[in-house]
Structures are given as structure tokens and as C-alpha cells.
C-alpha positions in Angstrom: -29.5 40.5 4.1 -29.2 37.8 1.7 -27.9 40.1 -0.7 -25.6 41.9 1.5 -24.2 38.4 2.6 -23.7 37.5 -1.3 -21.4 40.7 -2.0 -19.5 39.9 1.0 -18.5 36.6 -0.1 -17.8 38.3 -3.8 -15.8 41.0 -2.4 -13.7 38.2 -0.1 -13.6 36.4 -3.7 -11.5 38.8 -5.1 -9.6 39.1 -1.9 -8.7 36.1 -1.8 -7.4 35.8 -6.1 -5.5 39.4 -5.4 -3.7 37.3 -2.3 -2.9 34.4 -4.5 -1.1 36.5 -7.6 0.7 38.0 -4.4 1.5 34.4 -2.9 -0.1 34.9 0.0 -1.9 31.5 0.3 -2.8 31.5 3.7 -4.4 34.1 3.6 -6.4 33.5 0.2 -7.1 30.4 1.2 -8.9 31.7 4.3 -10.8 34.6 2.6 -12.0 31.7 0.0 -13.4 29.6 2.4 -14.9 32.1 4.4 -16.8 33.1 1.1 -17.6 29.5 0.4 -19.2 29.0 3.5 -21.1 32.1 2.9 -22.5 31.2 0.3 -23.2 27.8 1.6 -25.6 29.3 4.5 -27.4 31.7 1.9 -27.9 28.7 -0.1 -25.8 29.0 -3.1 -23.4 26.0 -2.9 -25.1 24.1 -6.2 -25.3 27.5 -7.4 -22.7 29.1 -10.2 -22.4 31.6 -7.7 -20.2 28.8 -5.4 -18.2 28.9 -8.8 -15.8 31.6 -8.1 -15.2 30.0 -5.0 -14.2 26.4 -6.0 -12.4 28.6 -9.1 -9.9 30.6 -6.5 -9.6 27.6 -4.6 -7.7 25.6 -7.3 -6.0 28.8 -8.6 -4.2 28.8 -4.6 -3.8 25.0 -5.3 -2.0 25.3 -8.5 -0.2 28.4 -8.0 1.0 26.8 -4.9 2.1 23.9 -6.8 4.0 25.8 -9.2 6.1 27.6 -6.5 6.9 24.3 -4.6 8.0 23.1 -8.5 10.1 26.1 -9.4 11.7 25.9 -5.2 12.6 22.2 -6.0 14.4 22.5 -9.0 15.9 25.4 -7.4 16.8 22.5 -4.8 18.0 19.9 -7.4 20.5 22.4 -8.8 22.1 23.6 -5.9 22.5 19.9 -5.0 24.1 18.7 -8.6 26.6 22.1 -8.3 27.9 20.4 -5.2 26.0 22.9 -2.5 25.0 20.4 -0.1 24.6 22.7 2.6 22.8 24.8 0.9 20.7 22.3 -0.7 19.4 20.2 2.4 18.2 23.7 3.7 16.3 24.3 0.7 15.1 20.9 0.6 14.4 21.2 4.4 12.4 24.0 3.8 10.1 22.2 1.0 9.7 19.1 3.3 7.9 21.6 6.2 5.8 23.7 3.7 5.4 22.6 0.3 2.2 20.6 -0.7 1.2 17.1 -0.1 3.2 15.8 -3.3 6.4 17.6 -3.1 6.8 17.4 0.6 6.9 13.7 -0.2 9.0 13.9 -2.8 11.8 15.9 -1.1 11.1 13.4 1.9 12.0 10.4 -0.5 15.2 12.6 -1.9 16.5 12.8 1.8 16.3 9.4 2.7 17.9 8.2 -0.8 21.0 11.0 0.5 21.1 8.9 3.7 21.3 6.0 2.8 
């Protein structure tokens, strides 16, 4: 059982890196921590087994990070070229699902347009 439990939460390893090269973060980040907690019951969590885990984990987080970068500047330059409309949506859309850091920093950009 033990073993059968550990391939599981390899296979949903891998799941969860092929859904984060496809930017499906949700779902990755689901499939990791299932696998994570998987291996937490079968005892592996101070194990390098947990590794692959913690690994796809941050590979979401960054990759995340680098998509809410690239859809900010995105943001920025529709703004400078004068597309206001266009550029409060985008920014609109980075405030409601970007992480912690740019969500904040797109709030901060509309209150300075406001004011």
C-alpha cells in the first residue's frame, strides 16, 4: 500500500508540472498538494521524496509570477499609449487574479489614477 500510495503522489507530481508549463495553476496547484499530503501520511515529508513536491510548488509560484509580470507591463503600455479603457480592464483583471504582490501593486496604480 505504501508503495502504491508513493507512485500516486509521483504520478500527481508530474500532473501537476505538465499543468503548470500549460498555465493551468489551479489545477497544478491542487494535484501538488494532494501529492504533498500523500506523502505526508506515508511518512515522507522530511524525506527527498516531499522534494518534488515543494519543487512544483514554487515552479506554480514563479511561473505564476511571471505571467502576472508580463500581463502588467502589458497593462502599463496600454496605459502610456493613451488606452485607458483598455488599460483599467487589464489592470482590473490583475487586481482580482494576480498574486499577492501584483494585486497590490495594480491596487496602488488605481488609487494613484484616482486621485
Amino acid at each position: 500500500r505504501l508503495t502504491l500510495d508513493i507512485e500516486v503522489a509521483e504520478d500527481l507530481d508530474g500532473l501537476a508540472e505538465a499543468w503548470t508549463w500549460r498555465q493551468r495553476y489551479a489545477a497544478a496547484r491542487r494535484a501538488a498538494d494532494r501529492a504533498l499530503d500523500i506523502k505526508r501520511r506515508a511518512g515522507l515529508s522530511q524525506d527527498m521524496a516531499a522534494a518534488r513536491t515543494l519543487a512544483v510548488r514554487g515552479l506554480i509560484r514563479q511561473r505564476q509570477a511571471d505571467a502576472a509580470g508580463a500581463r502588467y507591463q502589458d497593462a502599463v503600455s496600454l496605459a502610456r499609449a493613451g488606452k485607458n479603457a483598455e488599460a483599467e480592464q487589464a489592470f482590473g483583471a490583475l487586481a482580482k487574479d494576480s498574486p499577492g504582490g501584483y494585486r497590490i501593486l495594480t491596487r496602488f496604480r488605481f488609487s494613484l489614477r484616482k486621485s
